[in-house]
C-alpha distance (Angstrom), angle and dihedral (degrees) to the residues before:
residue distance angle dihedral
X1 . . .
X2 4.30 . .
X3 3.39 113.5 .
X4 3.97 131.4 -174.5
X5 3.67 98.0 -80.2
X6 4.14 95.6 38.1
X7 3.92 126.3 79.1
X8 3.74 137.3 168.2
X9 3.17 119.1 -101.1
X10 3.34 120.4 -160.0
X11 4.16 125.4 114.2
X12 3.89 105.4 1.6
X13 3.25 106.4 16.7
X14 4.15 129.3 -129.4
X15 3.19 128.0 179.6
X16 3.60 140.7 175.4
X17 4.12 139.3 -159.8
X18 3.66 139.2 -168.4
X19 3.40 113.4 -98.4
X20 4.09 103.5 -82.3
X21 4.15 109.0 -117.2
X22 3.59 117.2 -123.6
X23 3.70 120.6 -77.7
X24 3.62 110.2 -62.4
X25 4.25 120.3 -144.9
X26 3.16 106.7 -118.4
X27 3.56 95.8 -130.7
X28 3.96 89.7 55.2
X29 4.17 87.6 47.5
X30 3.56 86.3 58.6
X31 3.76 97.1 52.6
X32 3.30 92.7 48.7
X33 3.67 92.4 57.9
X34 3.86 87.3 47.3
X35 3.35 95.2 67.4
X36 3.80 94.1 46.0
X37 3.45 76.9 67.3
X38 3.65 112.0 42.8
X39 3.78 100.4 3.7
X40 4.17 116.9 -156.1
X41 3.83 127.0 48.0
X42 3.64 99.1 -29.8
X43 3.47 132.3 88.3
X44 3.49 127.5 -171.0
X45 3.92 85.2 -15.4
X46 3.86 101.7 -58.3
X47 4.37 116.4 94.5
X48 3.59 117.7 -100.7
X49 3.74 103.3 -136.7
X50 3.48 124.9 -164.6
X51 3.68 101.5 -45.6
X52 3.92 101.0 160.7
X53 4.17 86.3 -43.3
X54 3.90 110.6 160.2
X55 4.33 113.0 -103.1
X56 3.43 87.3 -103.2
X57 3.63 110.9 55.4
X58 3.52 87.0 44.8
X59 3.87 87.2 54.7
X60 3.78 91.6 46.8
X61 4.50 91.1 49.2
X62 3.57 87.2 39.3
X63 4.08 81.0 62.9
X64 3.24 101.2 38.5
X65 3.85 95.1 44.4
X66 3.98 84.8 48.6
X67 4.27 89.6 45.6
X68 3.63 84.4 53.1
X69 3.60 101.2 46.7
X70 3.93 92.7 48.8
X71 4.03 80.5 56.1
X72 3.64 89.1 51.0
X73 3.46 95.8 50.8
X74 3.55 97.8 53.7
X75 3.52 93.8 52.3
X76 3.17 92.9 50.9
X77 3.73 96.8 60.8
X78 3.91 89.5 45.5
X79 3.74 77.5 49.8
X80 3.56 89.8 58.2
X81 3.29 101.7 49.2
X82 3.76 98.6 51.5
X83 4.31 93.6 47.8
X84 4.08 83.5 56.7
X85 3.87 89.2 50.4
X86 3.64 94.9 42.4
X87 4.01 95.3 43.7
X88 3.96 85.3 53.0
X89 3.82 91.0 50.2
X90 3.96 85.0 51.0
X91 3.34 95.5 49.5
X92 3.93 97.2 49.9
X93 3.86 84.0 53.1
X94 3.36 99.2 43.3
X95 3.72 93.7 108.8
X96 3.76 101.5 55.5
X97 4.27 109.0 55.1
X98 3.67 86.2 -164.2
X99 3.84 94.7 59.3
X100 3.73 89.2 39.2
X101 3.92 91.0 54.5
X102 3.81 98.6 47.4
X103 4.04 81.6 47.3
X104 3.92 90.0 50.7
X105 4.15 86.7 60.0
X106 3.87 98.5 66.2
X107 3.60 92.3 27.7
X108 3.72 89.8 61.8
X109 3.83 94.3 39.2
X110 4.12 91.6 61.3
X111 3.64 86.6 43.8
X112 3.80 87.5 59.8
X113 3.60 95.7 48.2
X114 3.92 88.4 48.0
X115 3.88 89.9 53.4
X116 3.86 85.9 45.0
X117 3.77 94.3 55.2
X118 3.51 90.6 47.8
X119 3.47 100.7 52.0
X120 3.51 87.7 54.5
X121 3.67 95.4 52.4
X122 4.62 85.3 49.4
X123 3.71 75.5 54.3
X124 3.94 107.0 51.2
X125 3.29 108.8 29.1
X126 4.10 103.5 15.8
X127 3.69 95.8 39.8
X128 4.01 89.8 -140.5
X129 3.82 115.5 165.9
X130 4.14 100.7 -120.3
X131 3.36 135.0 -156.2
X132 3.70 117.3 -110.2
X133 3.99 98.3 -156.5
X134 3.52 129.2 47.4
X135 4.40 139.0 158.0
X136 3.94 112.4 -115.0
X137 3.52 77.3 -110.5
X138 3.19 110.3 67.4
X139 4.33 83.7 43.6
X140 3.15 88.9 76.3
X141 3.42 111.6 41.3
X142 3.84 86.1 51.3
X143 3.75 86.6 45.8
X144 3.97 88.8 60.7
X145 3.83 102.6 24.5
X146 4.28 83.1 55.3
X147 4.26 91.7 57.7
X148 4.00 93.2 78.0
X149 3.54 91.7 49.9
X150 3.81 97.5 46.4
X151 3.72 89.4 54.1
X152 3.87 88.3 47.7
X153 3.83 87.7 57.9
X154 3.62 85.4 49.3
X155 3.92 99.0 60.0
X156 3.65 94.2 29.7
X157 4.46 80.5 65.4
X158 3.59 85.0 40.1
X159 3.90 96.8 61.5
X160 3.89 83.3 34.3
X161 4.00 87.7 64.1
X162 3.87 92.3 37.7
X163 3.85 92.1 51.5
X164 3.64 86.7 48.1
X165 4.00 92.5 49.8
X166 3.62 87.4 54.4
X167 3.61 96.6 57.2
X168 3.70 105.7 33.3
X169 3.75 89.7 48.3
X170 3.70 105.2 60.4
X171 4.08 85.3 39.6
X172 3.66 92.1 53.5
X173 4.65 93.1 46.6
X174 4.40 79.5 46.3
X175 3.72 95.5 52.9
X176 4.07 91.3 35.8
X177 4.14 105.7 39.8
X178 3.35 131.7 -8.3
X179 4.14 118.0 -88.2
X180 3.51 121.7 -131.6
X181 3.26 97.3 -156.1
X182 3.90 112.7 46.0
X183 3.54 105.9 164.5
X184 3.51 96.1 55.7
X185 3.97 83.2 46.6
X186 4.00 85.5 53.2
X187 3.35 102.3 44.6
X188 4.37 86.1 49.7
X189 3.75 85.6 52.4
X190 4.18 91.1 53.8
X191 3.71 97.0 46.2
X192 3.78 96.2 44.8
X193 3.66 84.7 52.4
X194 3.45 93.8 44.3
X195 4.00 84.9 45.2
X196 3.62 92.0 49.8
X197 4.52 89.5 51.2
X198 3.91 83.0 58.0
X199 3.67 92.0 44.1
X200 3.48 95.1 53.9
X201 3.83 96.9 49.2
X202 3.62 89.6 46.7
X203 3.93 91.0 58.9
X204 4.19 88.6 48.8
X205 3.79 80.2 42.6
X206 4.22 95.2 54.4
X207 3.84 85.6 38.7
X208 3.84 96.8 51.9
X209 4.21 86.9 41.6
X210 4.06 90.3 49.8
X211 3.69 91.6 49.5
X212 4.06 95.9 52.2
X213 4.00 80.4 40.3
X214 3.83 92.6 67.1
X215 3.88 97.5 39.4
X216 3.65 96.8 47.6
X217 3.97 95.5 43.7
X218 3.62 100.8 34.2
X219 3.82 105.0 22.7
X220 4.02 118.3 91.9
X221 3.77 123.8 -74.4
X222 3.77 113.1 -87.1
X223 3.98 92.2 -129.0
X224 4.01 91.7 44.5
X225 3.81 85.8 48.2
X226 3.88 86.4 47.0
X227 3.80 94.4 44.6
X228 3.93 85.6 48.9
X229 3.49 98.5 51.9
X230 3.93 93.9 47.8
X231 4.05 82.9 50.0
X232 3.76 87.1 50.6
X233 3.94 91.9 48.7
X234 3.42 92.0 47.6
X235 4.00 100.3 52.1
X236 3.85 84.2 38.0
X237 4.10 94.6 52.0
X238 4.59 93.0 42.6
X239 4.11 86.4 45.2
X240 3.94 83.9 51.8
X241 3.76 90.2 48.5
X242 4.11 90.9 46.9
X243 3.94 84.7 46.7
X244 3.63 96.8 57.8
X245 3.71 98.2 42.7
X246 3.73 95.4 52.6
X247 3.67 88.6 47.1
X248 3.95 87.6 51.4
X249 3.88 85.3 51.9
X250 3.72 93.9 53.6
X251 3.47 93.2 53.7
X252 3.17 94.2 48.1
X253 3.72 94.3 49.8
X254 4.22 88.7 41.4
X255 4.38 82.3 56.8
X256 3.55 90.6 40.4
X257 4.05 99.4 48.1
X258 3.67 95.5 30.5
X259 3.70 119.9 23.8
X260 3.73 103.2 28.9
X261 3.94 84.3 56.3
X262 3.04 98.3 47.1
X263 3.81 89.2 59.9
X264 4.09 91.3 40.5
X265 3.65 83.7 66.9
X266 4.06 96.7 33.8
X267 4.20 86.7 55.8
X268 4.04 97.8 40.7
X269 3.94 88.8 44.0
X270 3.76 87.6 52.4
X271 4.47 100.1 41.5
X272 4.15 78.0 48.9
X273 3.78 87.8 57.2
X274 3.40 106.0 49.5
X275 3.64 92.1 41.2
X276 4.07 88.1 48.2
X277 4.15 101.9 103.5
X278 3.97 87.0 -170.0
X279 4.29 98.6 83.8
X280 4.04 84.5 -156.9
X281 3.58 92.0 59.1
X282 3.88 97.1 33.4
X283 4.24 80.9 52.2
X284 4.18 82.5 54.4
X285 3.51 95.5 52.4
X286 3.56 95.6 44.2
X287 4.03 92.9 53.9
X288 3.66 86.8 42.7
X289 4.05 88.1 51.2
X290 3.95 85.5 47.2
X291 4.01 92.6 53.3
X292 4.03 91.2 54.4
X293 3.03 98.7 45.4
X294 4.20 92.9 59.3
X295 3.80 80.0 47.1
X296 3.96 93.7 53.0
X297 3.65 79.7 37.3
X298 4.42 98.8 54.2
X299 4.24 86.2 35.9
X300 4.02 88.7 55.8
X301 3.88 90.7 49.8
X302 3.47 94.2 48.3
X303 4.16 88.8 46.4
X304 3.61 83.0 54.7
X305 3.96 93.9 44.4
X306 3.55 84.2 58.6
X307 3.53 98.8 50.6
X308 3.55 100.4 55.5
X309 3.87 123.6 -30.4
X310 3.64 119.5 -123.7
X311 3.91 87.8 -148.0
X312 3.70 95.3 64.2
X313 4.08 87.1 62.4
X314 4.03 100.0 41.1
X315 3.89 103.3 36.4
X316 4.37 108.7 17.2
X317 3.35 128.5 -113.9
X318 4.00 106.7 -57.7
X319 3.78 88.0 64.1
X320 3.83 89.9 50.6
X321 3.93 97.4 53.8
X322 4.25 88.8 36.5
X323 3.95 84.1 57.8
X324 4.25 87.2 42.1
X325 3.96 88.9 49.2
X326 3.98 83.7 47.0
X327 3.74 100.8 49.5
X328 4.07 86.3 48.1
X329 3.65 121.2 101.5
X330 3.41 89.9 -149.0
X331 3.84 132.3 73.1
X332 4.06 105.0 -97.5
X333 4.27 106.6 -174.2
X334 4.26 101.4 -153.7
X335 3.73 123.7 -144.2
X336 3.59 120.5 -167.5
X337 3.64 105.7 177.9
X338 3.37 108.3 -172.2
X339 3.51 100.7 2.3
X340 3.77 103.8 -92.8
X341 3.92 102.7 -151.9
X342 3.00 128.1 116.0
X343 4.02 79.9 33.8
X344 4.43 97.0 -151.5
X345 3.90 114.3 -126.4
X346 3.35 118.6 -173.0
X347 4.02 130.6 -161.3
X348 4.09 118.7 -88.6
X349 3.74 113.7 -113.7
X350 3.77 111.9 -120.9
X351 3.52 94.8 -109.8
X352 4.16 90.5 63.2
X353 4.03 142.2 50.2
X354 3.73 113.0 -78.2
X355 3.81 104.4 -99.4
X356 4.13 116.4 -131.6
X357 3.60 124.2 -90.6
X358 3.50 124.0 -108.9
X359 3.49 99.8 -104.9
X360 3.71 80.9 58.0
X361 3.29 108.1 54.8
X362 4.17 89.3 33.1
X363 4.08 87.9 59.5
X364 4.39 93.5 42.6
X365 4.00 82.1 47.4
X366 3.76 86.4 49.6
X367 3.66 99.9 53.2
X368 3.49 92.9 37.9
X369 3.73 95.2 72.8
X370 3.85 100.2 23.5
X371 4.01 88.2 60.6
X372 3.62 92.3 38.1
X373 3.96 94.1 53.5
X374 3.91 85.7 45.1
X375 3.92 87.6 55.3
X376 3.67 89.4 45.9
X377 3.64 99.0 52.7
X378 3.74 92.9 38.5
X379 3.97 99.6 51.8
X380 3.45 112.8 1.3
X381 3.87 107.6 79.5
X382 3.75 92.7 -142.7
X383 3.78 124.4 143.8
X384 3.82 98.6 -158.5
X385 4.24 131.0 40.9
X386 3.89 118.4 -170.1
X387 3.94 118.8 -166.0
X388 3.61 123.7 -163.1
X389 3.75 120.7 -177.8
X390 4.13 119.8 173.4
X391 3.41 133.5 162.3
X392 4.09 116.1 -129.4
X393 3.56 114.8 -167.9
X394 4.01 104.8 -73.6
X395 3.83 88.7 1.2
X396 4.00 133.0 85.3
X397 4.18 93.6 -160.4
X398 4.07 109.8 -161.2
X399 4.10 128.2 -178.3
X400 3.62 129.5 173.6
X401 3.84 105.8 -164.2
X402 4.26 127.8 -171.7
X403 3.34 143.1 -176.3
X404 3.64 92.1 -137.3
X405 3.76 128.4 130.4
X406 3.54 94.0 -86.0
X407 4.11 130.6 -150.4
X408 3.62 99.2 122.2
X409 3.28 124.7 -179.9
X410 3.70 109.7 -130.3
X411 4.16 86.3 -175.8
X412 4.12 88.9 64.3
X413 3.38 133.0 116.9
X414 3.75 96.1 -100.9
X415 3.65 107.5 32.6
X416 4.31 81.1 51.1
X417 3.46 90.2 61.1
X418 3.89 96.5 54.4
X419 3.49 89.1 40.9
X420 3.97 86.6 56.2
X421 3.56 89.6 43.2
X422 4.03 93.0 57.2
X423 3.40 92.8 47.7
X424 3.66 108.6 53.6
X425 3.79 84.7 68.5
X426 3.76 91.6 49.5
X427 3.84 97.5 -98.9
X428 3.46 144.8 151.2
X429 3.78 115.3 -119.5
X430 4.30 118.4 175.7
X431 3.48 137.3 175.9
X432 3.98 118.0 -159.5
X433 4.24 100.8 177.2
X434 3.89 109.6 155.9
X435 3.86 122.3 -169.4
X436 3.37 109.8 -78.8
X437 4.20 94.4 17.3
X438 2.71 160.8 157.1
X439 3.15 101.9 -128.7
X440 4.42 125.6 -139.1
X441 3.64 124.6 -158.3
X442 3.90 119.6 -168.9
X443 3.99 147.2 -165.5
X444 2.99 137.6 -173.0
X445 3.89 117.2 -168.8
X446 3.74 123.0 -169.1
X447 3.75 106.2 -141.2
X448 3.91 113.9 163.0
């Protein structure tokens, strides 16, 4: 079940990556991981145009923009057809509310399957991100608010086929008979080309205008998003704030259970000494005092471990979660795919929340899997852990998988506290742990 890039680790430890790629702009990293998202010419809902595309993918969008406009454009006039039959039904009812209610009903039905079919033609052939939920409501006004723009995909293909009547036309009487009047065959041939430049920017135009259609129509409120996110911040910031103070109570309890009796014993071993007349049994005590106190002095270390690790600071992340897979009784296989240090973090743009720094997201990364192998080994039952940690594009991805019993309970204590930890840097944290197992634990980190 090893592969090239996975090794046990268990005793001395050995590990192995795939070769890291060459440094990565951010700005490039970030498109990549855009169109993980929302794969195709859009990114982060607006078209990417040409932007330094190759001929032929711009050929091939250019088609599939112009497919999906023709589409468009027949809907729309299906579209048309069906407002002017349901504005006369409204207007014959327009009298009695109650008839004009139970007509709004199936009215707004079809005008949710319209906005369904078209959000599946943005999808296919436009490659617009869609929104998944949406009121009646706003169905229908996206329904009607779409018709001018599926007509102005229509005539934008119409002077499309025009411009290219004007130039394949005079080409075609050159190549088959001679013209006897060239320059008026020339001077066709320019303006259909010149036609056929504004043609094509009108179809990236209509495409770019049908995409902000959907979002603003059909996407959420700005205020409800607002209130949202403030709810969001609020959880995220109290679950923070519950984090930290049971993490100050398991110290506490680790200095109290551990340390502190460790130096019980280290100061009664030591008043027994020097009251001890008999040297040989004063010499006892004293090696006995020595031996506790390397034990108080290996359980303060490892308090202090799990407080923060002086590793993660001096040598990155990898050597943190080698010296975790280390310090583990159990066998922990590594995968570092690509080689995630130094993890890349690029600036915000103005228009979005500052993203965390590395150090950040390198230390929430950190405690992700060092508590989650510590849960593993402590209630799981598993005899194996494997730990995979990559960095996609604008995302540092993490899972901690066993082979435990499964059933965990992502609403305990310490899987909350991960789950807090994830998202006070707007992550993504998940735990998928069926009866019977194994059990997967994942992150998702936003990083640039």
């Amino acid at each position: 079940m090893e592969d090239a890039n996975r090794r046990d680790v268990h005793g001395p430890l050995q590990t192995t990556t795939n070769e890291p790629p060459q440094p990565v702009d951010a700005g490039v990293a970030g498109e990549a991981a855009g169109a993980g998202r929302a794969s195709g010419p859009f990114e982060d809902g607006r078209p990417r145009l040409l932007g330094g595309a190759p001929w032929k993918a711009v050929a091939a969008s250019g088609a599939r923009y112009a497919t999906g406009l023709a589409v468009g454009a027949l809907t729309a006039l299906a579209e048309v057809l069906v407002a002017v039959l349901a504005g006369v039904l409204l207007l014959s009812v327009l009298a009695w509310p109650r008839a004009r209610r139970a007509l709004h009903r199936p009215l707004s039905a079809l005008a949710v399957r319209a906005t369904r079919a078209e959000l599946r033609r943005l999808a296919r052939w436009l490659r617009t991100p869609t929104p998944q939920e949406y009121a009646p409501e706003q169905a229908v006004r996206y329904a009607l608010a779409r018709i001018p723009l599926g007509l102005l995909g229509g005539v934008t293909l119409s002077c499309a086929a025009v411009a290219l009547f004007w130039i394949l036309v005079p080409l075609a009487g050159w190549i088959v008979a001679p013209i006897d009047y060239p320059l008026e065959a020339v001077t066709t041939g320019v303006l259909g080309l010149f036609l056929l430049f504004l043609a094509a920017q009108g179809v990236y135009g209509t495409v770019r205008l049908e995409s902000e259609l959907a979002r603003h129509l059909l996407g959420p409120d700005p205020n409800a998003a607002l209130e949202l996110r403030i709810a969001q911040l609020a959880t995220s910031r109290a679950d923070v704030v519950a984090a930290v103070d049971d993490e100050r109570r398991r110290i506490e309890r680790d200095l109290h259970d551990g340390v502190q009796q460790h130096l019980v014993a280290l100061g009664m071993l030591l008043g027994r000494a020097r009251r001890s007349r008999d040297r040989e049994r004063a010499d006892q005590l004293f090696r006995q005092a020595h031996e506790e106190s390397r034990r108080a002095l290996v359980e303060l270390r490892e308090v202090a471990w799990r407080v923060y690790p002086t590793a993660l600071d001096e040598a990155g992340l990898r050597v943190a979660l080698e010296t975790v897979a280390e310090r583990t009784p159990l066998p922990v296989d590594l995968t570092f795919d690509p080689d995630p240090d130094p993890i890349r973090v690029s600036g915000a743009p103005s228009d979005r929340p500052a993203r965390p720094s590395a150090r950040q997201v390198e230390t929430a990364a950190y405690f992700v899997v060092s508590e989650a192998v510590t849960n593993v080994v402590k209630h799981s039952g598993a005899t194996r852990i494997a730990v995979d940690v990559r960095q996609d594009g604008a995302l540092l991805r993490l899972s901690v998988t066993d082979d435990g019993t499964g059933g965990a309970d992502p609403a305990g204590g310490g899987l909350t506290g991960l789950a807090s930890r994830v998202a006070a840097l707007d992550g993504r944290f998940r735990v998928h742990s069926p009866a019977g197992g194994p059990t997967t634990i994942t992150a998702e980190l936003p990083c640039a």
